[in-house]
N, C-alpha and C positions, 0 to 999 in steps of 0.2 A: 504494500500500500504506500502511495508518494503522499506527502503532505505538502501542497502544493504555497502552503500559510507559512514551514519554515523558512521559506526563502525570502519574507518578508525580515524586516528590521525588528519590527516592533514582537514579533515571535522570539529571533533568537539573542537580541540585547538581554535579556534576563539572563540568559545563560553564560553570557560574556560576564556579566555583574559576578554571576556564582562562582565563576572561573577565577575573576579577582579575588573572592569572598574567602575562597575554599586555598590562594594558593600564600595570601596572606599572613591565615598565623605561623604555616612552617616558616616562612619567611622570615618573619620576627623572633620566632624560637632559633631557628641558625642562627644570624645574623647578634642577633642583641641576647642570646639565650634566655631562659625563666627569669622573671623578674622574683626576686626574693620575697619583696614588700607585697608582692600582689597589683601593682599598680596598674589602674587602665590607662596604657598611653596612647601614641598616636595611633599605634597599630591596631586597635582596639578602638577606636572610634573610627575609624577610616575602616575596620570590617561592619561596622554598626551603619554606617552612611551606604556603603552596596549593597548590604543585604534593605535597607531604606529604599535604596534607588532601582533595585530588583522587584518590589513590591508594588512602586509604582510604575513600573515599566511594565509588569504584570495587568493591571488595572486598566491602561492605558493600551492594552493589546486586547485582552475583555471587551474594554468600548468601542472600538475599532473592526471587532470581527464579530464578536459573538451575535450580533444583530444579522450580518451579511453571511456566514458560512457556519452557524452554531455548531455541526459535528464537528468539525475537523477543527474548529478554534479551541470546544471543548478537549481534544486528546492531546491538542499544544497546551494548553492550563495544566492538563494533569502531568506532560512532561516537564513544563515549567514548575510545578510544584514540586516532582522530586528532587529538579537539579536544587531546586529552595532549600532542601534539607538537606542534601550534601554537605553544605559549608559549615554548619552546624554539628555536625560529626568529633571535626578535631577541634573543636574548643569546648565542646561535651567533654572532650575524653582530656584537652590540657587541664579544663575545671576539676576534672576528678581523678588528678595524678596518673594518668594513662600515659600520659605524654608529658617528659618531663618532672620534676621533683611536686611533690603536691605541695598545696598550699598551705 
């Protein structure tokens, strides 16, 4: 089955967002390693602003399709929703000592 909705912007920007979102906290755990104090710095509000800007890109792709090709917009939502949970993964697992010294 082609989706002919991914090849639009407003379909796969979410997934670009998730891609930033998700590559993020390794990036800051390399880079700057665990922060000892627990602190939320940039890296941490700059993943809270894509996963924000993913939300509304979502939204904004919803008002856009779901009126004109309701199927096929709906099976982009639901793949835009799991890339959504992806990013959320490894900062589950930095919050709960999985990755990294726990807090």
């Amino acid at each position: 089955m082609t989706l002919p909705l991914l090849k639009r912007p407003s379909a796969w920007m979410p997934m670009l967002f998730a891609l930033g979102a998700l590559t993020l906290p390794f990036l800051a755990l390399a880079i700057f390693g665990p922060d000892p104090a627990g602190d939320e710095g940039a890296a941490a509000h700059t993943w809270q602003l894509l996963m924000l800007a993913q939300v509304i890109a979502i939204v904004y792709f919803l008002a856009c399709w779901l009126p004109k090709q309701p199927k096929q917009a709906l099976i982009v939502f639901t793949l835009q929703v799991l890339v959504f949970i992806i990013p959320c993964i490894p900062v589950y697992m930095i919050e709960h000592g999985m990755l990294g010294p726990a807090r």
